[in-house]
C-alpha positions as MATLAB code, in Angstrom:
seq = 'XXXXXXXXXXXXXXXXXXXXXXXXXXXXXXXXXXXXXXXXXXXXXXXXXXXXXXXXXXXXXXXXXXXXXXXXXXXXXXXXXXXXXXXXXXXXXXXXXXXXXXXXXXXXXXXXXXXXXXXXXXXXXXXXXXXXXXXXXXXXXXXXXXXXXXXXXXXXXXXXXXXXXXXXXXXXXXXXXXXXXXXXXXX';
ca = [
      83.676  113.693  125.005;
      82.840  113.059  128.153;
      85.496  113.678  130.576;
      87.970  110.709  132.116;
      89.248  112.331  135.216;
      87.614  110.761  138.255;
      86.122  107.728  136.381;
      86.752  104.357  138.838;
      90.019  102.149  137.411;
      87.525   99.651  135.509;
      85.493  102.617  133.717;
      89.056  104.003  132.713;
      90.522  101.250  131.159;
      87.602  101.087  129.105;
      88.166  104.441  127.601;
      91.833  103.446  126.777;
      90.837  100.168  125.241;
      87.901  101.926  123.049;
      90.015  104.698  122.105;
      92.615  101.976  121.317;
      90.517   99.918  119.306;
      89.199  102.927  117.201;
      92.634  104.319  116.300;
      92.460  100.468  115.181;
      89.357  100.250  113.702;
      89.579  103.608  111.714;
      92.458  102.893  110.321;
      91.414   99.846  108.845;
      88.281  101.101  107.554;
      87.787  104.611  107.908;
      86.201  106.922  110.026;
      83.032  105.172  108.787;
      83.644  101.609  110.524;
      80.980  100.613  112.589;
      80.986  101.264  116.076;
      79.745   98.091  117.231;
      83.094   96.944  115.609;
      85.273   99.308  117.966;
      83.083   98.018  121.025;
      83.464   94.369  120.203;
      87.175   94.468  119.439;
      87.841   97.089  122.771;
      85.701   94.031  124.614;
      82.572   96.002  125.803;
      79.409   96.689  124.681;
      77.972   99.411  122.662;
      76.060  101.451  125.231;
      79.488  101.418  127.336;
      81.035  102.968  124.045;
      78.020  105.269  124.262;
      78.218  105.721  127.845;
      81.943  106.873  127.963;
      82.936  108.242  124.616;
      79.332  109.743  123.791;
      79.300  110.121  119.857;
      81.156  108.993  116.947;
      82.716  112.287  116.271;
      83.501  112.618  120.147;
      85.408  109.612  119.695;
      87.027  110.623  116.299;
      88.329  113.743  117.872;
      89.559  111.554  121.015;
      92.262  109.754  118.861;
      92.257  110.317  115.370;
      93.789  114.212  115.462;
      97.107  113.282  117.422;
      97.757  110.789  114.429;
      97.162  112.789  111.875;
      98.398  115.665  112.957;
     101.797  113.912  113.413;
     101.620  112.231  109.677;
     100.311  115.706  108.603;
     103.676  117.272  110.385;
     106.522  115.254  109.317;
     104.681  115.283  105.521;
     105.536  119.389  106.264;
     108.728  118.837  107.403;
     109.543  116.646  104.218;
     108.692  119.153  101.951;
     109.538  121.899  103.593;
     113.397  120.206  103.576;
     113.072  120.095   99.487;
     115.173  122.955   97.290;
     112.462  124.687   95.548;
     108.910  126.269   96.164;
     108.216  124.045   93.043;
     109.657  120.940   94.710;
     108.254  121.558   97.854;
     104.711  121.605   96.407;
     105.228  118.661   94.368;
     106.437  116.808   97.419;
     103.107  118.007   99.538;
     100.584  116.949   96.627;
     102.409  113.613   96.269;
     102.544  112.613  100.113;
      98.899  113.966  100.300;
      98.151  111.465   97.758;
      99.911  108.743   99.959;
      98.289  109.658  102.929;
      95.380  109.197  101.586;
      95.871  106.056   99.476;
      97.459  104.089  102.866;
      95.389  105.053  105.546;
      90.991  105.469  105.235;
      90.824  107.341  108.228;
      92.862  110.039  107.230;
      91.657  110.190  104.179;
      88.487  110.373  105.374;
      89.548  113.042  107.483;
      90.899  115.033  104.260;
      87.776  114.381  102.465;
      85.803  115.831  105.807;
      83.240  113.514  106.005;
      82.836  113.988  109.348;
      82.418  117.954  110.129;
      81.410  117.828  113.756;
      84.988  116.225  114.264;
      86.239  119.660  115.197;
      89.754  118.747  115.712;
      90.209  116.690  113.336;
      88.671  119.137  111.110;
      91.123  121.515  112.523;
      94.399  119.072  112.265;
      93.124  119.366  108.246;
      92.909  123.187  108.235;
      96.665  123.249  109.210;
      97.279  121.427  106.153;
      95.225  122.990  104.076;
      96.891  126.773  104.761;
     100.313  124.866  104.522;
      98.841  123.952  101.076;
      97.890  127.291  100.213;
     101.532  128.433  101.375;
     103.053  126.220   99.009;
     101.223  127.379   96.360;
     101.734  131.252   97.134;
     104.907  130.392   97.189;
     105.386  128.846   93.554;
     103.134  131.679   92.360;
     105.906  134.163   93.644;
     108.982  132.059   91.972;
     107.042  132.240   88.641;
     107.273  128.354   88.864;
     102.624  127.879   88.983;
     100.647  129.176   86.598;
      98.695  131.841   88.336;
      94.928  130.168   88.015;
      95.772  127.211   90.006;
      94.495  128.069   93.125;
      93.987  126.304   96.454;
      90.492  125.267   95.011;
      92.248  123.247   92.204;
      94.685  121.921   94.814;
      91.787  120.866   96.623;
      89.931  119.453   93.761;
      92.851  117.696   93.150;
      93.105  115.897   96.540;
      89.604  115.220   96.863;
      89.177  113.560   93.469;
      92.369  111.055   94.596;
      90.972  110.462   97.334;
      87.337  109.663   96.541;
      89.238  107.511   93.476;
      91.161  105.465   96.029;
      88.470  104.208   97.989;
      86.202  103.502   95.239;
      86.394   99.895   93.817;
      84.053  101.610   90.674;
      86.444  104.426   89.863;
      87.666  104.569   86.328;
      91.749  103.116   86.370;
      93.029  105.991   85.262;
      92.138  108.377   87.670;
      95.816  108.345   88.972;
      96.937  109.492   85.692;
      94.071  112.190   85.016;
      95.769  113.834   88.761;
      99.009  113.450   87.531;
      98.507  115.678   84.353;
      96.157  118.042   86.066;
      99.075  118.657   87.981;
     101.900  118.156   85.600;
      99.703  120.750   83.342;
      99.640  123.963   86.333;
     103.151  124.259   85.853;
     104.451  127.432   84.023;
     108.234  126.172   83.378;
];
Protein backbone atom coordinates (compact mmCIF):
# COMPACT_ATOMS: atom_id res chain seq x y z
CA UNK A 1 0.00 0.00 0.00
CA UNK A 2 1.13 3.04 -0.72
CA UNK A 3 2.28 4.95 2.16
CA UNK A 4 -0.02 7.80 4.12
CA UNK A 5 2.59 9.78 5.90
CA UNK A 6 3.02 13.15 4.20
CA UNK A 7 -0.17 12.91 2.04
CA UNK A 8 -2.01 16.71 2.18
CA UNK A 9 -5.23 16.63 4.86
CA UNK A 10 -7.78 16.08 1.81
CA UNK A 11 -5.69 13.02 0.26
CA UNK A 12 -5.69 11.59 3.95
CA UNK A 13 -9.09 11.60 4.75
CA UNK A 14 -9.62 9.78 1.72
CA UNK A 15 -7.58 6.87 2.81
CA UNK A 16 -9.56 6.74 6.15
CA UNK A 17 -12.90 6.94 4.45
CA UNK A 18 -11.85 4.08 1.76
CA UNK A 19 -10.35 1.99 4.29
CA UNK A 20 -13.58 2.69 6.26
CA UNK A 21 -15.88 1.85 3.68
CA UNK A 22 -14.04 -1.49 2.82
CA UNK A 23 -13.97 -2.83 6.39
CA UNK A 24 -17.76 -1.97 5.40
CA UNK A 25 -18.03 -3.26 2.22
CA UNK A 26 -16.15 -6.61 2.94
CA UNK A 27 -18.00 -7.39 5.53
CA UNK A 28 -21.11 -7.26 3.83
CA UNK A 29 -20.02 -9.09 0.91
CA UNK A 30 -16.75 -10.48 1.12
CA UNK A 31 -13.44 -9.79 0.15
CA UNK A 32 -14.90 -10.14 -3.37
CA UNK A 33 -17.24 -6.88 -3.33
CA UNK A 34 -16.58 -4.68 -5.99
CA UNK A 35 -14.36 -1.94 -5.62
CA UNK A 36 -16.27 0.56 -7.36
CA UNK A 37 -18.70 -0.20 -4.41
CA UNK A 38 -15.99 0.80 -1.66
CA UNK A 39 -15.19 4.03 -3.84
CA UNK A 40 -18.79 5.07 -4.22
CA UNK A 41 -19.81 4.48 -0.62
CA UNK A 42 -16.11 6.16 0.76
CA UNK A 43 -17.42 9.17 -1.80
CA UNK A 44 -14.54 9.17 -4.40
CA UNK A 45 -13.85 7.75 -7.45
CA UNK A 46 -12.20 4.63 -8.47
CA UNK A 47 -8.85 5.84 -9.78
CA UNK A 48 -8.56 7.81 -6.28
CA UNK A 49 -9.11 4.23 -4.70
CA UNK A 50 -6.43 3.21 -7.20
CA UNK A 51 -4.38 6.14 -6.67
CA UNK A 52 -4.08 5.81 -2.80
CA UNK A 53 -4.70 2.25 -1.79
CA UNK A 54 -3.09 0.69 -5.09
CA UNK A 55 -4.64 -2.94 -5.32
CA UNK A 56 -7.36 -4.88 -3.92
CA UNK A 57 -5.18 -7.01 -1.81
CA UNK A 58 -3.20 -3.75 -0.71
CA UNK A 59 -6.37 -2.64 0.55
CA UNK A 60 -7.45 -6.05 2.10
CA UNK A 61 -4.29 -6.12 4.08
CA UNK A 62 -4.91 -2.28 5.08
CA UNK A 63 -8.02 -3.21 7.23
CA UNK A 64 -9.20 -6.54 7.10
CA UNK A 65 -6.13 -8.29 9.35
CA UNK A 66 -6.66 -6.01 12.55
CA UNK A 67 -10.35 -7.42 12.51
CA UNK A 68 -9.73 -10.64 12.13
CA UNK A 69 -7.00 -11.03 13.97
CA UNK A 70 -8.97 -9.68 16.99
CA UNK A 71 -12.15 -12.15 16.24
CA UNK A 72 -9.43 -14.80 15.55
CA UNK A 73 -7.91 -13.89 19.27
CA UNK A 74 -10.72 -13.76 21.59
CA UNK A 75 -12.13 -17.16 19.54
CA UNK A 76 -8.44 -18.45 21.21
CA UNK A 77 -9.00 -17.09 24.31
CA UNK A 78 -12.56 -18.80 24.47
CA UNK A 79 -11.33 -22.02 23.96
CA UNK A 80 -8.36 -21.87 25.42
CA UNK A 81 -10.59 -20.95 28.88
CA UNK A 82 -12.57 -24.49 28.26
CA UNK A 83 -11.59 -27.72 30.71
CA UNK A 84 -10.40 -30.17 28.27
CA UNK A 85 -8.04 -30.50 25.13
CA UNK A 86 -11.29 -32.19 23.82
CA UNK A 87 -13.44 -29.19 24.75
CA UNK A 88 -11.13 -26.78 23.71
CA UNK A 89 -11.07 -28.18 20.15
CA UNK A 90 -14.67 -28.54 19.95
CA UNK A 91 -15.04 -24.94 20.99
CA UNK A 92 -12.34 -23.76 18.11
CA UNK A 93 -14.13 -25.89 15.23
CA UNK A 94 -17.52 -24.54 16.36
CA UNK A 95 -16.57 -20.68 16.56
CA UNK A 96 -14.59 -21.29 13.27
CA UNK A 97 -17.80 -22.34 11.88
CA UNK A 98 -19.43 -19.04 13.24
CA UNK A 99 -16.90 -16.93 12.03
CA UNK A 100 -17.36 -17.98 9.00
CA UNK A 101 -21.15 -18.31 8.73
CA UNK A 102 -21.53 -14.34 10.15
CA UNK A 103 -19.02 -12.52 8.49
CA UNK A 104 -17.93 -13.14 4.24
CA UNK A 105 -14.87 -11.42 4.64
CA UNK A 106 -13.44 -13.52 7.08
CA UNK A 107 -14.53 -16.31 5.72
CA UNK A 108 -13.16 -15.45 2.73
CA UNK A 109 -10.09 -14.85 4.42
CA UNK A 110 -10.19 -18.59 5.91
CA UNK A 111 -10.98 -19.95 2.60
CA UNK A 112 -7.75 -17.78 1.17
CA UNK A 113 -9.13 -16.58 -1.76
CA UNK A 114 -7.04 -13.89 -1.84
CA UNK A 115 -3.19 -15.13 -1.44
CA UNK A 116 -1.37 -11.92 -2.20
CA UNK A 117 -3.22 -10.59 1.03
CA UNK A 118 -0.08 -11.38 2.98
CA UNK A 119 -1.32 -10.38 6.28
CA UNK A 120 -4.31 -11.46 6.17
CA UNK A 121 -2.96 -14.63 4.98
CA UNK A 122 -0.75 -14.46 7.93
CA UNK A 123 -3.62 -13.40 10.65
CA UNK A 124 -5.03 -17.11 9.19
CA UNK A 125 -1.72 -18.96 9.70
CA UNK A 126 -1.95 -18.01 13.46
CA UNK A 127 -5.09 -19.80 13.50
CA UNK A 128 -4.33 -22.44 11.65
CA UNK A 129 -1.10 -23.60 14.05
CA UNK A 130 -3.53 -22.78 17.02
CA UNK A 131 -5.66 -25.41 15.17
CA UNK A 132 -3.03 -27.80 14.81
CA UNK A 133 -2.22 -27.21 18.68
CA UNK A 134 -5.55 -28.18 19.58
CA UNK A 135 -5.46 -31.11 17.83
CA UNK A 136 -1.87 -32.28 19.12
CA UNK A 137 -3.22 -31.72 22.07
CA UNK A 138 -6.37 -34.14 22.00
CA UNK A 139 -4.07 -36.62 20.25
CA UNK A 140 -1.88 -36.60 23.52
CA UNK A 141 -5.10 -36.96 26.02
CA UNK A 142 -6.14 -40.03 23.93
CA UNK A 143 -9.41 -37.95 23.43
CA UNK A 144 -8.83 -37.77 18.79
CA UNK A 145 -8.46 -40.55 16.94
CA UNK A 146 -4.96 -40.37 15.66
CA UNK A 147 -5.79 -39.97 11.63
CA UNK A 148 -7.54 -36.78 12.03
CA UNK A 149 -5.06 -34.50 11.15
CA UNK A 150 -4.88 -30.75 10.55
CA UNK A 151 -5.76 -31.63 6.83
CA UNK A 152 -9.18 -33.06 7.97
CA UNK A 153 -9.56 -30.06 10.28
CA UNK A 154 -9.02 -28.06 7.37
CA UNK A 155 -11.22 -29.95 5.08
CA UNK A 156 -13.60 -29.54 7.57
CA UNK A 157 -13.57 -25.70 7.70
CA UNK A 158 -13.30 -25.20 4.17
CA UNK A 159 -16.25 -27.39 3.20
CA UNK A 160 -18.50 -25.10 5.93
CA UNK A 161 -17.42 -22.46 4.63
CA UNK A 162 -17.75 -22.89 0.87
CA UNK A 163 -21.44 -24.48 2.11
CA UNK A 164 -22.36 -21.20 3.77
CA UNK A 165 -21.96 -18.96 1.03
CA UNK A 166 -23.42 -21.11 -1.51
CA UNK A 167 -27.22 -20.61 -2.11
CA UNK A 168 -26.79 -24.27 -4.29
CA UNK A 169 -25.24 -26.25 -1.47
CA UNK A 170 -27.05 -29.38 -0.48
CA UNK A 171 -29.09 -28.51 3.24
CA UNK A 172 -27.41 -30.82 4.97
CA UNK A 173 -24.05 -29.89 4.71
CA UNK A 174 -24.19 -28.61 8.40
CA UNK A 175 -24.99 -32.00 9.49
CA UNK A 176 -22.43 -33.98 7.15
CA UNK A 177 -19.58 -31.44 9.39
CA UNK A 178 -21.14 -32.23 12.40
CA UNK A 179 -20.65 -36.10 12.12
CA UNK A 180 -17.34 -35.81 10.38
CA UNK A 181 -16.49 -34.33 13.49
CA UNK A 182 -18.62 -36.09 16.00
CA UNK A 183 -17.03 -39.38 14.19
CA UNK A 184 -12.84 -38.31 14.94
CA UNK A 185 -13.52 -38.76 18.40
CA UNK A 186 -11.94 -41.85 20.16
CA UNK A 187 -14.08 -41.68 23.58
Amino acid sequence: MPPTTGLRRDAQSNVEKLHAAALAVFSRRGLSAPLEEIAREAGVSIGTLYNRVGSREALIDAVVPAVAGEKLLALKEQAMRQPSPRARLETFIAGMIDLQLSDPALNDAMLRRFPNATSLIEACERSTALGQDLIDDAHAAGVLSRDFTADDLMTILWMAGTASHDPSAPVGWRRLVDRSIASAWST
